[in-house]
N, C-alpha and C positions, 0 to 999 in steps of 0.2 A: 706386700701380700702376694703372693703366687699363688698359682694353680690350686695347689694341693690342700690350702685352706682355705678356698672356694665354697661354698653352697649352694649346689643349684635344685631347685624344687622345679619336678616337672610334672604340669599338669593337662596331663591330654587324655582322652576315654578312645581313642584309638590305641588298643594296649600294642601292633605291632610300633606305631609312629612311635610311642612315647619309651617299647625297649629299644629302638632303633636309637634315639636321640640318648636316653642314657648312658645305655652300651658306649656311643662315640664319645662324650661328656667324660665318662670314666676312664674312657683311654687316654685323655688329653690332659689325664690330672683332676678330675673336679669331683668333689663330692655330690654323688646326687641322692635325691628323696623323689618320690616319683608318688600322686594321687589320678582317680580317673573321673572323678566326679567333682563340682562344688563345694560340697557341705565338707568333704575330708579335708580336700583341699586347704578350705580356709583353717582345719582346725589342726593339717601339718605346719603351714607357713606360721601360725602364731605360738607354736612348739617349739619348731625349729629352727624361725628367723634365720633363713637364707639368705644367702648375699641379692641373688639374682631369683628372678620367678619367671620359668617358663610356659604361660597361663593361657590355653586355648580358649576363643573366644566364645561356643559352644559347647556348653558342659551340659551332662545330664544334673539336676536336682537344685545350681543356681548358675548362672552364666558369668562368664568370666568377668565381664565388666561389675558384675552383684559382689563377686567376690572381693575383687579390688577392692571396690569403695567402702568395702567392708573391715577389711584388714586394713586398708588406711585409716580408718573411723577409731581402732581399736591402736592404732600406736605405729604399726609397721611401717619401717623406711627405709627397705631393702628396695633393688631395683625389682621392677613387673615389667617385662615385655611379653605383648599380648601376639601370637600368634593367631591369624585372621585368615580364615579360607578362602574371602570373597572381599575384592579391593573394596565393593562398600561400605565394608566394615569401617576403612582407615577415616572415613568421614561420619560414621556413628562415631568415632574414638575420637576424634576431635568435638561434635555435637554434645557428648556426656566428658567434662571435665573431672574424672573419676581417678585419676592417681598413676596411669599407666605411663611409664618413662619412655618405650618407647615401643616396635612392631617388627614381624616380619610375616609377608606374607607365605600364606601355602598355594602350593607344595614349595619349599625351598631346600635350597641344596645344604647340603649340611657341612659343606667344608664351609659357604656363606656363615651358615649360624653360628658356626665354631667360631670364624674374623670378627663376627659384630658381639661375641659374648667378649673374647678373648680384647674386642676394642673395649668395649665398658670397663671389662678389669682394669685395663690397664690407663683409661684416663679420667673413667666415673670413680669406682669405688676406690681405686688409689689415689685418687685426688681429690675427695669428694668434700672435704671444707673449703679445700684452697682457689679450685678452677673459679674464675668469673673474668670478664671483660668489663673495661671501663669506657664509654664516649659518653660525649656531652655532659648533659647532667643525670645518665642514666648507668646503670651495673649490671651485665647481663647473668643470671647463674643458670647455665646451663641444667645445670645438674637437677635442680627445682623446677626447671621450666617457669624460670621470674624472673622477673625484669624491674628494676627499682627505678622511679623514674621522680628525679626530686623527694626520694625517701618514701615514696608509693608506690604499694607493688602491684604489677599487673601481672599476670598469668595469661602464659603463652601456650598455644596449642599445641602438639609433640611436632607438627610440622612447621609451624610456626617458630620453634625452638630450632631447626633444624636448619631452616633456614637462615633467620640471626646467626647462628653459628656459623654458618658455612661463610657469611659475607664477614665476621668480624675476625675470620681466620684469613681473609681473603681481602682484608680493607686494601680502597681505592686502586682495583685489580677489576677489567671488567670482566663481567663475569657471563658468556652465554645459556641461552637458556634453556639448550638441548643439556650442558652440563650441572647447571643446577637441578633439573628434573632429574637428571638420573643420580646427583647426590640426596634426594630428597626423594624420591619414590623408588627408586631402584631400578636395575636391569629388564625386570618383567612388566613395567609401568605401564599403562595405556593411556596412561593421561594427555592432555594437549595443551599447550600453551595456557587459553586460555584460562585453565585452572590454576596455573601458575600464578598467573597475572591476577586472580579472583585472591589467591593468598597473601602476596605480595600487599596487595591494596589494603586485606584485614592488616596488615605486620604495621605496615605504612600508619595507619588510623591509631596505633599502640607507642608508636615511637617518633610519631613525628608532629611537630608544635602546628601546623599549616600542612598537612596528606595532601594537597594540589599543588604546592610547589615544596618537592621534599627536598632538605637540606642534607638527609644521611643517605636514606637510600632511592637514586637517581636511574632512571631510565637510560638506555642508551641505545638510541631509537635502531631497528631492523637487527640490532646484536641481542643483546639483553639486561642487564642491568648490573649497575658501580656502587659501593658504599662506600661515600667519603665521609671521614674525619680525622 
């Protein structure tokens, strides 16, 4: 699938941000649909089943996370990445488990948006039966944000996913934890350790048969942490 049969629906009520983001979208190939409120919003995305949904987190008439759960409730399994003004958001969007695949914060730069859409093409939706990861007795699918664990599936937070990811592309590789943060929160992050460590410990409680003596994912003490298996 390329560019050019792409769908991107973008929904922001800041009408310069959302020609701004089009406008680039279109030059790089992609089809786009463009709403500035909720209510149209959900009733373009379930018209025209976009690949991808560019869904600001603040809408007038329903907000973006109402929208989501909403079009996920009705069938859609197009990617949603929710654009969030304010880093608190990223942790309402983990608190509401509502369907968003994944975030970028505002303001961001838009050659960024362009890397992380043009990443999805090229490893979500082009791959999106096939990607998963296998250790122990668990299967990780990226792409759902789940984790089958002895044929149970848990569901994983979008940072929570993010993380998994990074260590089971990066197994038994240690991993510090200025670089995990900035694979997992980005360039503009304010976060600190120990937030990390706060996530880490939820991931740990998900995947691991004993979270006080982990056998996958391992501490390494003043560095930052290893996934063996």
């Amino acid at each position: 699938m390329n560019n050019k049969e792409i769908k991107v629906a973008i929904v922001e009520d800041d009408e310069n941000l959302r020609f701004l983001v089009s406008h680039r979208l279109q030059a790089e190939g992609y089809i786009t649909f463009e709403a500035s409120n909720g209510n149209d919003a959900e009733e373009l995305i379930m018209a025209e089943t976009p690949d991808i949904v560019l869904l600001d987190w603040m809408l007038p008439g329903k907000e973006g996370s109402d929208v989501c759960k909403d079009v996920r409730a009705k069938g859609f399994e197009g990617m949603v990445i929710m654009m969030t003004a304010k880093a608190q958001d990223v942790d309402k969007i983990d608190a509401y488990n509502f369907g968003v695949s994944d975030y970028v914060t505002k303001p961001f730069n838009m050659d960024v948006l362009v890397a992380l859409i043009e990443n999805k093409v090229k490893f979500a939706i082009n791959n999106e039966k096939t990607e998963s990861h296998k250790f122990g007795n668990m299967e990780h699918h990226p792409n759902t944000h789940s984790l089958l664990k002895a044929g149970k599936k848990i569901e994983l937070t979008i940072l929570e996913n993010r993380i998994l990811l990074y260590f089971l592309k990066n197994a038994n590789k240690v991993i510090h934890r200025d670089e995990l943060m900035m694979v997992v929160w980005g360039y503009n992050s304010d976060v600190n350790t120990r937030t990390l460590d706060m996530h880490i410990v939820r991931l740990r409680k998900k995947i691991e048969d004993n979270p006080d003596t982990p056998n996958y994912l391992q501490t390494v003490r003043g560095i930052g942490y290893k996934f063996v298996f």
